[in-house]
Steps between C-alpha positions, in 0.01 A plus 500: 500500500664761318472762691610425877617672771905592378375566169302763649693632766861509218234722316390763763896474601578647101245757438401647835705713720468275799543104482123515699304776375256274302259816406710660316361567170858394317489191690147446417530568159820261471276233631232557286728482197658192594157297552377679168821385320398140644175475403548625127710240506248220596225656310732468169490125589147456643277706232166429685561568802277781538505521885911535454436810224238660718734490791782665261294763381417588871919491588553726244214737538585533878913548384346762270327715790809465702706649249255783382526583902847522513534637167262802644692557821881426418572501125865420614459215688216329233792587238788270680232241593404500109883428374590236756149308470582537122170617425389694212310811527 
């Protein structure tokens, strides 16, 4: 599986402030990018799978909402989670 339990925990470790708080929405967000970055990257291969691209489109509509929220409370912290995810916007 791609995504299992160190993967997971070496992410929450880099972009939360605690090693365990899972809820953050950094650490949620990180997560979200990394399974979005995945999937792009089997959908590139596997053009009809449409269950894969729905399931995509969901990731990054739910990343989307959690950065509009943290955007809207704490413009710094959406700023520094923007540069070290390397997203643009």
């Amino acid at each position: 599986m791609y995504l299992d339990k160190t993967k997971k925990e070496e992410i929450f470790a880099e972009y939360s402030k605690e090693a365990k708080n899972t809820g953050s929405v950094e650490s949620q967000v990180a997560l979200f990018t990394y399974r979005i970055s995945h999937l792009t990257e089997h959908v590139k291969v596997n053009r009809k799978d449409y269950v894969t691209t729905r399931s995509l489109t969901k990731l990054v509509a739910k990343r989307r909402a959690l950065l509009n929220y943290l955007k809207a409370t704490d413009i710094n912290r959406y700023r520094a989670l923007i540069l070290a995810l390397g997203l643009r916007r």
